[in-house]
LOTI-903967 format. One record per residue: residue number from 1; y negated, z negated, x of N, C-alpha, C, CB in turn. Coordinates in Angstrom, 2 decimals. Glycine has a CB too. Layout:
// LOTI-903967
{NUM,{Y,Z,X},{Y,Z,X},{Y,Z,X},{Y,Z,X}}
...
//
This chain:
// LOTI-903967
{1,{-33.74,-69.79,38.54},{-32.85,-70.35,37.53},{-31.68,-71.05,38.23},{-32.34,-69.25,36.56}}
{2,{-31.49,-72.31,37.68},{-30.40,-73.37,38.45},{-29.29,-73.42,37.04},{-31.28,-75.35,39.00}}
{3,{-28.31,-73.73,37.79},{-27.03,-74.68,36.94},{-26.65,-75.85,37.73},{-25.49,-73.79,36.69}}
{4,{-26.26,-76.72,36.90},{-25.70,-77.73,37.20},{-24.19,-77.52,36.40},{-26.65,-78.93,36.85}}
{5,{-22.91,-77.30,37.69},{-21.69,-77.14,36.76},{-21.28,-78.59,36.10},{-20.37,-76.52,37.64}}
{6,{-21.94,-79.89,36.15},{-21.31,-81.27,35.49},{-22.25,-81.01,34.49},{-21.36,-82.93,36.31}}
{7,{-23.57,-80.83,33.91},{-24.22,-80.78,33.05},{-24.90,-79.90,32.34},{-24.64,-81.31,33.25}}
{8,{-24.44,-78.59,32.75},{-24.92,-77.34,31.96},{-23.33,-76.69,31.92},{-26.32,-76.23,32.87}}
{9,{-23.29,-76.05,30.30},{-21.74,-75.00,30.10},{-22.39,-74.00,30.61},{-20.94,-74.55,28.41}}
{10,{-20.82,-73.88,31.53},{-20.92,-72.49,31.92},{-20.87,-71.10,31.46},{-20.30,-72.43,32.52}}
{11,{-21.18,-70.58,32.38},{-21.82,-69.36,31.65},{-20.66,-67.76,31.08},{-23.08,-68.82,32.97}}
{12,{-20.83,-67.16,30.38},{-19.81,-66.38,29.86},{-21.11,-64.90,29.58},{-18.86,-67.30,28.25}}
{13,{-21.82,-65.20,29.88},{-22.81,-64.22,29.43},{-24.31,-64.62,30.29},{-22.94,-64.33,27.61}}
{14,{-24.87,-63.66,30.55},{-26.48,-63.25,31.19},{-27.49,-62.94,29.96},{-26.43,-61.66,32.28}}
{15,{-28.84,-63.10,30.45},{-29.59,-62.58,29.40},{-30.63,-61.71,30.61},{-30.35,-63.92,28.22}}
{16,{-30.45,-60.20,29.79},{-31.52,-59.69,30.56},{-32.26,-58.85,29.52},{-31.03,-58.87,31.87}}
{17,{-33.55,-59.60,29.61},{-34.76,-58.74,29.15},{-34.64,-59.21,27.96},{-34.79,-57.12,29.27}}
{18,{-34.49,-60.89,27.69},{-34.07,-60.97,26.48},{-32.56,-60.42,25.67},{-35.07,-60.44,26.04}}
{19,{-32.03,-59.72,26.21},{-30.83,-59.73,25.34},{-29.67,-60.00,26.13},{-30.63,-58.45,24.61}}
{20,{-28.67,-60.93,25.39},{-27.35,-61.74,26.22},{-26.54,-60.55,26.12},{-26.50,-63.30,25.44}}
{21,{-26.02,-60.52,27.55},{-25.03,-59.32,27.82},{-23.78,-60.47,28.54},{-25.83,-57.80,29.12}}
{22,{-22.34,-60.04,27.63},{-21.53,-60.43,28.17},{-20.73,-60.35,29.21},{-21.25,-60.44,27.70}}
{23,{-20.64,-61.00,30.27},{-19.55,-61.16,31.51},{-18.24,-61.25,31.60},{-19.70,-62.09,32.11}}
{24,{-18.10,-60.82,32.93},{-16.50,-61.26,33.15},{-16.41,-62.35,34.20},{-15.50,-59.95,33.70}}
{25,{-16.24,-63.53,33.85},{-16.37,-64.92,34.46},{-15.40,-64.80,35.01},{-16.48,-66.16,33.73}}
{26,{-14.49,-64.36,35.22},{-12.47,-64.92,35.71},{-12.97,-64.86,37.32},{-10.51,-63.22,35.22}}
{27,{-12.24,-65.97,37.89},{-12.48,-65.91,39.29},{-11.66,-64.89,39.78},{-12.25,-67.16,39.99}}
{28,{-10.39,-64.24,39.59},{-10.14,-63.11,39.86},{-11.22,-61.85,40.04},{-9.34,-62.95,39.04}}
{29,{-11.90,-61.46,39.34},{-12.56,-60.27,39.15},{-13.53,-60.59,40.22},{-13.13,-59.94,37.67}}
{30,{-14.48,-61.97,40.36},{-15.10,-62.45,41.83},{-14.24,-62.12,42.96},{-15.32,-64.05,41.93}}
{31,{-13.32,-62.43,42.74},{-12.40,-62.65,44.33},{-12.30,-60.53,44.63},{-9.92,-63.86,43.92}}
{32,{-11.89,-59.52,43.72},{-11.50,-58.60,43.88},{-13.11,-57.97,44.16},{-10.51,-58.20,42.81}}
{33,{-13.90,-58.59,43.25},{-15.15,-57.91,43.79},{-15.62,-58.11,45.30},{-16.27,-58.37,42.94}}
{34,{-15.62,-59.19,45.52},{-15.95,-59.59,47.08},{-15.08,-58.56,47.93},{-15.48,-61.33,47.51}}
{35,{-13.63,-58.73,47.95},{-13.08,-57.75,48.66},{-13.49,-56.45,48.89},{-12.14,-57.65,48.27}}
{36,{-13.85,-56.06,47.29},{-14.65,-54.68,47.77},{-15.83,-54.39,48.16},{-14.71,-53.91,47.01}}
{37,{-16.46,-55.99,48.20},{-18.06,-55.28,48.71},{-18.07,-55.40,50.28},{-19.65,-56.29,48.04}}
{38,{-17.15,-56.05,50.71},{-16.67,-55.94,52.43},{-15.91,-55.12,53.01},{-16.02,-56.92,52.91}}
{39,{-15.32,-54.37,51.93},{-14.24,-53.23,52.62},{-15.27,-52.30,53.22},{-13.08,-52.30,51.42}}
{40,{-14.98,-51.90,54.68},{-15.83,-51.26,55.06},{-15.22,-49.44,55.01},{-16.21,-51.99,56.43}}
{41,{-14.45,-49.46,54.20},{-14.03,-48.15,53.68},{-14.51,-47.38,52.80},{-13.09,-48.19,53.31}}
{42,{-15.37,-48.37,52.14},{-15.68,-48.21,50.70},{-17.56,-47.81,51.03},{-15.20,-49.96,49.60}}
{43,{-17.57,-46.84,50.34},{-19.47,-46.07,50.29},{-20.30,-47.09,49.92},{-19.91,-44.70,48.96}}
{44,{-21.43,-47.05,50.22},{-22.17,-48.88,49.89},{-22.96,-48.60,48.33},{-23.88,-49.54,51.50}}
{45,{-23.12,-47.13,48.59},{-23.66,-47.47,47.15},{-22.47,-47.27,45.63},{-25.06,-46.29,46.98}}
{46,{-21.17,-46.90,46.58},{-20.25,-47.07,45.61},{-19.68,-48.40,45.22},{-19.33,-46.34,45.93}}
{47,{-20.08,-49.12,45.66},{-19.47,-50.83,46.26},{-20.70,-51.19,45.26},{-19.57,-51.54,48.49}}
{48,{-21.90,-50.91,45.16},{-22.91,-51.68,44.10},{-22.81,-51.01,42.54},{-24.66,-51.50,44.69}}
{49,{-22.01,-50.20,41.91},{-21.67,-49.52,41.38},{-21.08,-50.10,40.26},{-21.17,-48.86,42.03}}
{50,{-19.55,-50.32,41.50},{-18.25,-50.60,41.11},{-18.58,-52.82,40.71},{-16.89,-49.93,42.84}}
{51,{-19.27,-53.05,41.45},{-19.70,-54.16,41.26},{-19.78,-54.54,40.05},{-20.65,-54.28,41.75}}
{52,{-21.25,-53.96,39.46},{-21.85,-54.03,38.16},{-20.63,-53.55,36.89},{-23.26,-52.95,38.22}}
{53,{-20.05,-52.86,37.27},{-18.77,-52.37,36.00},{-17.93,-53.69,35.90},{-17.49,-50.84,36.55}}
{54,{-17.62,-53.90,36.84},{-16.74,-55.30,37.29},{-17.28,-56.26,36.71},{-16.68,-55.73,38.81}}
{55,{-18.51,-56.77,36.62},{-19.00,-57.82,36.08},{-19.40,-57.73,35.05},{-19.72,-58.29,36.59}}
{56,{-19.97,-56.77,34.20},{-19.94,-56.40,33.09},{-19.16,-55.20,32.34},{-20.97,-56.36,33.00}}
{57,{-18.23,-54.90,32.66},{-17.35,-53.84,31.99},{-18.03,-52.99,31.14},{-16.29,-54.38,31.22}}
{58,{-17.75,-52.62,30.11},{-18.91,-51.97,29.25},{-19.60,-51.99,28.89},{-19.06,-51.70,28.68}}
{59,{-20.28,-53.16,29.50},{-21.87,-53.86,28.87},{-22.95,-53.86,30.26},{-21.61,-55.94,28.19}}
{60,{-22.85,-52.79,31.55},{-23.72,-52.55,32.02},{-24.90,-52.55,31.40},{-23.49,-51.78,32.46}}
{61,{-25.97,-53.18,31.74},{-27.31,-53.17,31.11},{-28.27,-52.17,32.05},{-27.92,-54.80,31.03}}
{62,{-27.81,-50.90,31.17},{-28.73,-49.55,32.10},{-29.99,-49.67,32.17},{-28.68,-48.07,31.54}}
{63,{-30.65,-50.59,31.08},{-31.74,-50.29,30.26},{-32.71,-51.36,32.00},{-31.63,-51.11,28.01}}
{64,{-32.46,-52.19,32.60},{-32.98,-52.89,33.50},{-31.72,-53.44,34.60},{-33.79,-53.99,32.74}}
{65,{-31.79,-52.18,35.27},{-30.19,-52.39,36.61},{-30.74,-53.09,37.69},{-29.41,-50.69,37.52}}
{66,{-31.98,-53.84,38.10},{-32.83,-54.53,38.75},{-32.57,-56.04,38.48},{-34.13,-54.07,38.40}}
{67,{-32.83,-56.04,36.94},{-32.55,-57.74,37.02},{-31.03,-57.59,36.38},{-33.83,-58.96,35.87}}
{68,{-30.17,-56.66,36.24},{-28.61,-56.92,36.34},{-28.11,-57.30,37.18},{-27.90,-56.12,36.21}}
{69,{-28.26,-56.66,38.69},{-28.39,-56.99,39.81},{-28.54,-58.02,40.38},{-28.95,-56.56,40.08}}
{70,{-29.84,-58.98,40.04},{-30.59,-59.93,40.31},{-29.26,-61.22,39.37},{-32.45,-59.56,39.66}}
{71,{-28.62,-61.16,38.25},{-28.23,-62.11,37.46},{-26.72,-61.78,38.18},{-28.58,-61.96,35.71}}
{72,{-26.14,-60.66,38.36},{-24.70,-60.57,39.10},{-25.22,-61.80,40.30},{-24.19,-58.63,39.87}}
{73,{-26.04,-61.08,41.53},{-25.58,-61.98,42.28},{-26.22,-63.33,41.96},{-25.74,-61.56,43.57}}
{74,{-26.81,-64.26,40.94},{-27.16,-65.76,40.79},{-25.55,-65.83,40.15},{-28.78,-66.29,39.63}}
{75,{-24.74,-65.11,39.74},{-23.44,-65.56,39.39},{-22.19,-65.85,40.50},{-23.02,-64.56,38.48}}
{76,{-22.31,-64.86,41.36},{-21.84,-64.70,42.29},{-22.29,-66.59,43.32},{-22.44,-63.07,42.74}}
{77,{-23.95,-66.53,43.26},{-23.93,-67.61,44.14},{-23.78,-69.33,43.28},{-25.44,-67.38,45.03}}
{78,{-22.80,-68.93,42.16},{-22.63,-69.89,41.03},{-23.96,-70.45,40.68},{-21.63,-71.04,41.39}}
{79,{-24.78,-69.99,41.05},{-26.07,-70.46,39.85},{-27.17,-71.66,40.84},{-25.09,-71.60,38.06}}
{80,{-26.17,-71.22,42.53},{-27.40,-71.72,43.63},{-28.74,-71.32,43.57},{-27.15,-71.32,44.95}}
{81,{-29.83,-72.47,43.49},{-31.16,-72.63,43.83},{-31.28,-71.11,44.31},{-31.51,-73.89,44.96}}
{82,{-31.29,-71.09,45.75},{-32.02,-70.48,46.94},{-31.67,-68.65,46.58},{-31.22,-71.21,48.70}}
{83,{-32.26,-68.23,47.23},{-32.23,-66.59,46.61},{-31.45,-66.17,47.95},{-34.06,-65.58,46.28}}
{84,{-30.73,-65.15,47.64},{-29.28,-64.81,48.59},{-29.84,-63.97,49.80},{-27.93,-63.74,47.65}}
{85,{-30.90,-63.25,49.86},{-31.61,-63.01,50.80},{-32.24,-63.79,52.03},{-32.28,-62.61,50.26}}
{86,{-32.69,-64.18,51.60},{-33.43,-65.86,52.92},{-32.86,-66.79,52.68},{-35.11,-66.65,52.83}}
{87,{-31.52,-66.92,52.13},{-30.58,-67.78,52.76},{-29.60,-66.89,53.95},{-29.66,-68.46,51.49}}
{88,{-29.35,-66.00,53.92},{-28.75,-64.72,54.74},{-29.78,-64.77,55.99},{-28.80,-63.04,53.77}}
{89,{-30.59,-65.31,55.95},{-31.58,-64.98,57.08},{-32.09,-66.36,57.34},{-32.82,-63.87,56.68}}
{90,{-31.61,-67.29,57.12},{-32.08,-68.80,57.19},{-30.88,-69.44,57.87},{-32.42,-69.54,55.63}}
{91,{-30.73,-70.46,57.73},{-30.19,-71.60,58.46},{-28.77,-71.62,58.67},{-30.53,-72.78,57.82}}
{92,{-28.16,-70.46,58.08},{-26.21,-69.94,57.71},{-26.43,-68.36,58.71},{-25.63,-69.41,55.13}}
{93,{-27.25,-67.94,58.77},{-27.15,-66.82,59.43},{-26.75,-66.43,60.23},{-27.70,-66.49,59.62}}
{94,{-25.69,-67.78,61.27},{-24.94,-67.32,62.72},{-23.38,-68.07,61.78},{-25.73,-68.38,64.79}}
{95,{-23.65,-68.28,60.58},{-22.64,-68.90,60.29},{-21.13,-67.91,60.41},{-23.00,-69.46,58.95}}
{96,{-19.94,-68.24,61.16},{-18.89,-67.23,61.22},{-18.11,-67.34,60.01},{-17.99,-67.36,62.42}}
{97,{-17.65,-66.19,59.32},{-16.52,-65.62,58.46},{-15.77,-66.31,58.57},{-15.97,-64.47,58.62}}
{98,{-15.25,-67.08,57.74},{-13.72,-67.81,57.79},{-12.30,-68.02,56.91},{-13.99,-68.95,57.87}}
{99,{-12.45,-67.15,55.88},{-11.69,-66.84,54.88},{-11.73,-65.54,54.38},{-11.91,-67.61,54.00}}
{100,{-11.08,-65.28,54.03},{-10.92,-63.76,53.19},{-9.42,-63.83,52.16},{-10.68,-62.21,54.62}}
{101,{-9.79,-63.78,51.03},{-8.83,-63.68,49.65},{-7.85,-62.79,49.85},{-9.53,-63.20,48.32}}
{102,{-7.99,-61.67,50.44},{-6.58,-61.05,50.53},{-5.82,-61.29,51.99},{-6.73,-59.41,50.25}}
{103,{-6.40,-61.55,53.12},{-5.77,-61.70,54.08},{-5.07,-63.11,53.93},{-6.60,-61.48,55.15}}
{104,{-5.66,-64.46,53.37},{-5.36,-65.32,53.23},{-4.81,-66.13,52.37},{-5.86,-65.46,53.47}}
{105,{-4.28,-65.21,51.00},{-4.43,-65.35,49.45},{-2.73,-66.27,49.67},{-4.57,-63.40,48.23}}
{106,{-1.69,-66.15,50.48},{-0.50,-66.75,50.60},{-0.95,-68.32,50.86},{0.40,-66.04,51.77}}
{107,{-2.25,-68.77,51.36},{-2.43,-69.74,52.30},{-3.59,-70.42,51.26},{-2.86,-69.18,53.99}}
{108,{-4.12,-69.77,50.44},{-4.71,-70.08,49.19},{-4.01,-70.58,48.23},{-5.23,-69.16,48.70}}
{109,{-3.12,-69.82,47.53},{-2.16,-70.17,46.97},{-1.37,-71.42,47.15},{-1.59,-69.35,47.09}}
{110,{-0.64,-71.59,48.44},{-0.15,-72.68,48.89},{-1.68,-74.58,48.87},{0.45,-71.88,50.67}}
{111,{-2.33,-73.62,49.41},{-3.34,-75.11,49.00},{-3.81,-75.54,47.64},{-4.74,-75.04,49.66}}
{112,{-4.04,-74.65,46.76},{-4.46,-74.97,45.51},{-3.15,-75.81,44.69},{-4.94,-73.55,44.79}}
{113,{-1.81,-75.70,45.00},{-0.60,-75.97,44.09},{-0.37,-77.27,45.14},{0.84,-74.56,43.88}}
{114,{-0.70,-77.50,46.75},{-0.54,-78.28,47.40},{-0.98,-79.42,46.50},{-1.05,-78.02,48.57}}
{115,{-3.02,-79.52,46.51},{-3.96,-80.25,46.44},{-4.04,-80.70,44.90},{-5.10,-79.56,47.02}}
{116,{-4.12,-79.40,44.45},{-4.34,-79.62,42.70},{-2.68,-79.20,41.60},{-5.92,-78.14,42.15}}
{117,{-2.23,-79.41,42.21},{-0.99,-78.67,41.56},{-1.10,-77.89,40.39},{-0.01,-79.55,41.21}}
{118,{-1.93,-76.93,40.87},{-2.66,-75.19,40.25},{-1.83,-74.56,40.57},{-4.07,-74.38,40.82}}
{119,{-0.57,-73.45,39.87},{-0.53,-72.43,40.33},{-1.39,-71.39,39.69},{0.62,-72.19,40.41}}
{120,{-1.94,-70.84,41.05},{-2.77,-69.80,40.42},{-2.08,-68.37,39.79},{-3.76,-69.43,41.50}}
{121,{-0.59,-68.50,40.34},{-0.36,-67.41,39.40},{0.06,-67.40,37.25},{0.89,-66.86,40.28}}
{122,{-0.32,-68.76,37.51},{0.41,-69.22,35.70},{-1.16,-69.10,34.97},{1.35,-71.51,35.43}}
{123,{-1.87,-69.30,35.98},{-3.39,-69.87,35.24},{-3.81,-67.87,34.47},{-5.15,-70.77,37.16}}
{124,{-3.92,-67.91,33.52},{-4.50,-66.75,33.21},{-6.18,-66.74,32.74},{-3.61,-66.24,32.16}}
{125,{-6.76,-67.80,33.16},{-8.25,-67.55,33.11},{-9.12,-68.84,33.65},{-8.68,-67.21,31.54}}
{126,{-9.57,-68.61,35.26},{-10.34,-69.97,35.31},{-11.94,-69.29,36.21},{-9.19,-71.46,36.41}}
{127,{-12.37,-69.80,35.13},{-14.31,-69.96,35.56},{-14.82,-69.35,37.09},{-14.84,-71.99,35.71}}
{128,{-15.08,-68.48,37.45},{-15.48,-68.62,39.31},{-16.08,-69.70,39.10},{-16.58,-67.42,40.29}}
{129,{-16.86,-70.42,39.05},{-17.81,-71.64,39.49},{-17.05,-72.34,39.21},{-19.15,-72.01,38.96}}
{130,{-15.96,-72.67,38.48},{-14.75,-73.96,38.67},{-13.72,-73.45,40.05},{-13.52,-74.11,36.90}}
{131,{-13.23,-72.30,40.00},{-12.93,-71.81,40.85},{-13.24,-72.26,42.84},{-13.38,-70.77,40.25}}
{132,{-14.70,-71.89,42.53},{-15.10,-72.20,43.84},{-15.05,-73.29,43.83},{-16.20,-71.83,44.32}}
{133,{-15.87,-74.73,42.57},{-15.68,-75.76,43.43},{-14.12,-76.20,43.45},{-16.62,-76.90,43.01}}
{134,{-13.40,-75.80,42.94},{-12.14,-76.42,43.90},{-11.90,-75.59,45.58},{-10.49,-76.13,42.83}}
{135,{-12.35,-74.61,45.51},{-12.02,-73.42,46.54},{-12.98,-74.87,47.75},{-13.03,-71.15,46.09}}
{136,{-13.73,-74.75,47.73},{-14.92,-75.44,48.81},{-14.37,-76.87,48.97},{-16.72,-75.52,48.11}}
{137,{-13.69,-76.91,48.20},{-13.03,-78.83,48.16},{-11.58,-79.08,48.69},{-12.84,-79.56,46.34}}
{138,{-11.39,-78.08,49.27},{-9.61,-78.46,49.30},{-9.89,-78.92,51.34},{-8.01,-76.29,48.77}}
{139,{-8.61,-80.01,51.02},{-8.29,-80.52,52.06},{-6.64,-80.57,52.57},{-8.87,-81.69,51.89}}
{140,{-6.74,-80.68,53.62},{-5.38,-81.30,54.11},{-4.65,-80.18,53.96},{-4.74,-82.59,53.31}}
{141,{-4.39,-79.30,54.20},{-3.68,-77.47,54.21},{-3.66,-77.16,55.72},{-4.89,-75.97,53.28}}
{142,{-2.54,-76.53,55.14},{-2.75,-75.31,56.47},{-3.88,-74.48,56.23},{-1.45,-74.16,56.65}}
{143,{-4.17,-73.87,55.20},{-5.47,-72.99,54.88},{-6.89,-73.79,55.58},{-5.64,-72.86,52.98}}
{144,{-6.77,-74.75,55.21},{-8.39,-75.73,55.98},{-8.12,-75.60,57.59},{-8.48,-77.99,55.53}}
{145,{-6.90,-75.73,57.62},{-6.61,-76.14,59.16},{-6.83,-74.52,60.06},{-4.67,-76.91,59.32}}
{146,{-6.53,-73.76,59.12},{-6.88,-72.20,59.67},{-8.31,-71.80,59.87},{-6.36,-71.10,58.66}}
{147,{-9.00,-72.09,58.49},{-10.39,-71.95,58.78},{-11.31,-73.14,59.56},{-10.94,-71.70,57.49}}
{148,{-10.51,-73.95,60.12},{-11.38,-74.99,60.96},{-11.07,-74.39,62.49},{-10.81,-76.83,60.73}}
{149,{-10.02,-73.53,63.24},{-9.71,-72.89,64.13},{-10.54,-71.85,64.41},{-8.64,-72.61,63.98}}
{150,{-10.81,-71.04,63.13},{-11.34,-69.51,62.86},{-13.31,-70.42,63.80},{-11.27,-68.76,60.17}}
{151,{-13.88,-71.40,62.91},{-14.95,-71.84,63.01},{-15.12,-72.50,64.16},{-15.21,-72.42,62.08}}
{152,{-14.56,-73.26,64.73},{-14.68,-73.99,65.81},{-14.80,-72.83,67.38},{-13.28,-75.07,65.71}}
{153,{-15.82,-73.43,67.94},{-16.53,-73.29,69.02},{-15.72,-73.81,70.09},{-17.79,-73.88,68.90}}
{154,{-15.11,-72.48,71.07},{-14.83,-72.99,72.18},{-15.56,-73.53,73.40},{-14.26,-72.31,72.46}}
{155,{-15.99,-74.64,73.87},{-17.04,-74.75,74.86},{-16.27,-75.52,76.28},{-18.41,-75.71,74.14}}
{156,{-17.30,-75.75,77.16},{-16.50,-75.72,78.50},{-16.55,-77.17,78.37},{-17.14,-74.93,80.02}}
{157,{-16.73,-78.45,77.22},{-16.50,-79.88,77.35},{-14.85,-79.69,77.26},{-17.31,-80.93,76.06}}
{158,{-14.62,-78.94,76.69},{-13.43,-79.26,76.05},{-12.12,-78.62,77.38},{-13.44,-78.36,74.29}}
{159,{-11.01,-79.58,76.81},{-9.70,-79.82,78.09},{-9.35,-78.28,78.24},{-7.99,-80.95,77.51}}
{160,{-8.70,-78.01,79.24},{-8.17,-77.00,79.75},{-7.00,-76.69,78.77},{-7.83,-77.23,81.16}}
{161,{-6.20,-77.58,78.32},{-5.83,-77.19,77.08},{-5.54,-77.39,76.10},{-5.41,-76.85,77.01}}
{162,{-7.00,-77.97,75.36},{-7.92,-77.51,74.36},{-8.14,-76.48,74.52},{-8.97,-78.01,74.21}}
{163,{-8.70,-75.64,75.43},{-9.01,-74.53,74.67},{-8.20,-73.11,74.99},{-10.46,-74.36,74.87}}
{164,{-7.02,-73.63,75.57},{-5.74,-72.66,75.71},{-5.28,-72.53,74.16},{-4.37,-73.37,76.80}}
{165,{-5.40,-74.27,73.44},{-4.87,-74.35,72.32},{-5.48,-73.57,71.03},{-4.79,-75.61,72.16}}
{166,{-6.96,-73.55,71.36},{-7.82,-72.97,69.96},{-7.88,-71.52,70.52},{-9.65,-73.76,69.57}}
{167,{-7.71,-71.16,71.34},{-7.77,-69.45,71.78},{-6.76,-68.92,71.29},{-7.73,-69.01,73.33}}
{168,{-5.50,-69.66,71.76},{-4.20,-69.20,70.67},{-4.39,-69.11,69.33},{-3.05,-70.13,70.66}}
{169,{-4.87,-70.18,69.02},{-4.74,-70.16,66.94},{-5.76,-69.20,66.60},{-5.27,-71.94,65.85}}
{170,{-6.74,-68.97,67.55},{-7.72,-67.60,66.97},{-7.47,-66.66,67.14},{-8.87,-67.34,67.28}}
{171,{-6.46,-66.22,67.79},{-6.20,-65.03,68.55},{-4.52,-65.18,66.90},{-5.87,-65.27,71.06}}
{172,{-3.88,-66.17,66.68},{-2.55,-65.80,65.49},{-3.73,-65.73,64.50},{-1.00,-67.21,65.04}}
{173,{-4.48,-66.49,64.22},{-5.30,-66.27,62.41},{-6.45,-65.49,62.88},{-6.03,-67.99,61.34}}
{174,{-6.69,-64.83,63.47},{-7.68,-63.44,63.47},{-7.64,-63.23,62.75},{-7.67,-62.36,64.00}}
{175,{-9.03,-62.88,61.55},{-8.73,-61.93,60.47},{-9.04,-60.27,60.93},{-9.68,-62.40,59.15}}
{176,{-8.28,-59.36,60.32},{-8.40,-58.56,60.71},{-9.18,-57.71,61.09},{-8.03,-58.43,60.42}}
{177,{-9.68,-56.07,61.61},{-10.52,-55.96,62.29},{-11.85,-55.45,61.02},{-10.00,-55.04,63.53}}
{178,{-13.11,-55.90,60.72},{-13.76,-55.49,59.78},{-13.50,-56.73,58.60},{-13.32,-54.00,59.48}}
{179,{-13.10,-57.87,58.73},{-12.66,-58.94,58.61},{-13.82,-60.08,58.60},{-11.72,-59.00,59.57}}
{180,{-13.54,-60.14,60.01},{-13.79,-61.24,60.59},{-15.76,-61.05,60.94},{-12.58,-61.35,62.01}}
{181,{-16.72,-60.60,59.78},{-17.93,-60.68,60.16},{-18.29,-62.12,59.29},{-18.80,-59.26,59.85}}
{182,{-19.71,-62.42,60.41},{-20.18,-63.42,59.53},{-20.98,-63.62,58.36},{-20.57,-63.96,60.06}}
{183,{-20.93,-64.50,57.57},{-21.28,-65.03,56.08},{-22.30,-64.20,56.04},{-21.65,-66.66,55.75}}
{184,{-23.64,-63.99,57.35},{-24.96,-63.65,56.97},{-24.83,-62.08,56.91},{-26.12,-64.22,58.03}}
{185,{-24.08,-61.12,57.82},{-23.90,-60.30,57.35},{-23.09,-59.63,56.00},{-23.77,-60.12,58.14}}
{186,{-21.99,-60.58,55.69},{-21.34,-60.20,54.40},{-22.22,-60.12,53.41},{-20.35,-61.07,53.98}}
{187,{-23.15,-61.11,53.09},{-24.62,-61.58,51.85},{-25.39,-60.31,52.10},{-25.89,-63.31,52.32}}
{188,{-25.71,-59.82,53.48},{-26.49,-58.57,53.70},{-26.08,-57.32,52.85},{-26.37,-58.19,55.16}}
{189,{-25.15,-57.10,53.73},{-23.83,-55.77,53.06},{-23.86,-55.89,51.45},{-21.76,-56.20,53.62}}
{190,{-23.62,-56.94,51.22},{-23.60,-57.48,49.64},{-24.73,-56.83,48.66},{-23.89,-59.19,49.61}}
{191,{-26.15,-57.27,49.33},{-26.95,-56.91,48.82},{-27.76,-56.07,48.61},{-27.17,-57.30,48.86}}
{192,{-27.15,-55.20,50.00},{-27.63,-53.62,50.17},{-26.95,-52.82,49.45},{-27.52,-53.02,51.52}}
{193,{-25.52,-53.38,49.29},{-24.53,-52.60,48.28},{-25.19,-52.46,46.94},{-23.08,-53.39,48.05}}
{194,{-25.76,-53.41,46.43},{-26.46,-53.83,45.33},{-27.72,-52.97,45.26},{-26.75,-55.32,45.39}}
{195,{-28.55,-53.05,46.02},{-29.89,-52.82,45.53},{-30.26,-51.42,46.19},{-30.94,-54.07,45.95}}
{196,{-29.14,-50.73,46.67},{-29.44,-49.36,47.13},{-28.59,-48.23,46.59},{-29.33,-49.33,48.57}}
{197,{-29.48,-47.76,46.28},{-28.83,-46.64,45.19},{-28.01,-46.94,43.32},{-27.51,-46.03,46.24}}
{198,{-28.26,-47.59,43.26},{-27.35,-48.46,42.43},{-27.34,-47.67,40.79},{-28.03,-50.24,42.43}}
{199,{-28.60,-46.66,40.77},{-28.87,-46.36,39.26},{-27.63,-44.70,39.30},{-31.15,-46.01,38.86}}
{200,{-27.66,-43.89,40.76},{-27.18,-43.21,40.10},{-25.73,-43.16,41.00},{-28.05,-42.06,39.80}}
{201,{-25.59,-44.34,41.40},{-23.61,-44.62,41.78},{-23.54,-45.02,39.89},{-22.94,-46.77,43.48}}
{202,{-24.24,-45.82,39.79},{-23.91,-46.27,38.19},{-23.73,-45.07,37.57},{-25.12,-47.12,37.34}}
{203,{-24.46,-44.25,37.17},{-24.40,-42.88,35.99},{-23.50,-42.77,36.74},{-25.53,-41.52,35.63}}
{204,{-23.18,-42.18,37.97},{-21.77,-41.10,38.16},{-19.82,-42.17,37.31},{-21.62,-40.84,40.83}}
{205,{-20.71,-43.45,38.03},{-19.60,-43.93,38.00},{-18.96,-43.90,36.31},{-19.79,-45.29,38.69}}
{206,{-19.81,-44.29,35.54},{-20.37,-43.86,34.02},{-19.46,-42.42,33.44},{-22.32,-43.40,34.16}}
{207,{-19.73,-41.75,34.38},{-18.92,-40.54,33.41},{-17.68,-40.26,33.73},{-19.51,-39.14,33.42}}
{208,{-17.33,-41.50,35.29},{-15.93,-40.96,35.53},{-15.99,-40.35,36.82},{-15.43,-39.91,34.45}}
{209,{-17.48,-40.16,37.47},{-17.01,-39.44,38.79},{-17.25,-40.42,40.13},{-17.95,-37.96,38.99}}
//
């Protein structure tokens, strides 16, 4: 299942098994979920749990937690083609980590009100899939200019200092430690959080424990 965000409305609700179960679209609740499915503090099958509550609040669909699962993350990957698994293991798989919402959320902030003159703190409800594509589109920031440091490859073409210069800026915007993994493992973690154990982190989580 595809979207096109210029020619299909977006989505506010899933259908599983035939019946539309309503979401929580706010790119906030994306951004806080991600955080927690990378905190490496957090139990993995409590992280696929806490997920599903998050995205559907009281409208967990107990009745089939397989394709709940399956429709969280096509939301999560805004409604991308490719299935989040063998893209995790395909052609992004050495791809490095280069952002993170709470380490970077000052530097977010500042680009979105830079570029789009968004403040995200006035906005009280915008779409993740509008969300991201502005998130993936911003230019000309310090935030781009951080994650083009974080990404860039030091190699031995480059001047003596060149790469005094990019060792420094990786060594000030380090993200922190448990941070800084890459895209293919985050999608991993993601989806193990998801698809392991998930029925009875759900019940516990369900009654409160």
């Amino acid at each position: 299942m595809t979207s096109n965000i210029i020619i299909d409305a977006l989505p506010y609700s899933v259908t599983v098994d035939d019946r539309e179960v309503e979401i929580d679209a706010d790119f906030r609740t994306m951004m806080i979920t991600e955080l927690m499915l990378t905190d490496p503090n957090i139990p993995r099958e409590d992280k696929g749990a806490q997920a599903l509550f998050n995205f559907y609040g009281d409208n967990v669909p107990f009745w089939n937690l397989d394709e709940a699962v399956k429709k969280f993350i096509w939301f999560y990957q805004c409604g991308e083609p490719e299935d989040l698994l063998q893209r995790s293991s395909g052609a992004t798989g050495k791809s490095k980590r280069i952002y993170d919402f709470e380490f970077d959320a000052q530097l977010i902030y500042a680009a979105f009100l830079s570029q789009y003159g968004i403040d995200l703190q006035d906005v009280e409800h915008m779409h993740w899939w509008k969300f991201k594509a502005l998130f993936v589109s911003l230019r000309n920031s310090l935030f781009v200019d951080v994650m083009q440091c974080r990404a860039i490859k030091i190699t031995k073409d480059m001047s003596k200092e060149q790469k005094a210069y990019y060792q420094r800026m990786k060594s000030i915007y380090r993200l922190p430690d448990g941070k800084d993994i890459s895209e293919s493992r985050k999608e991993k973690e993601l989806i193990a959080a998801l698809q392991n154990g998930d029925v009875e982190a759900v019940e516990r989580l369900k009654r409160g424990g």
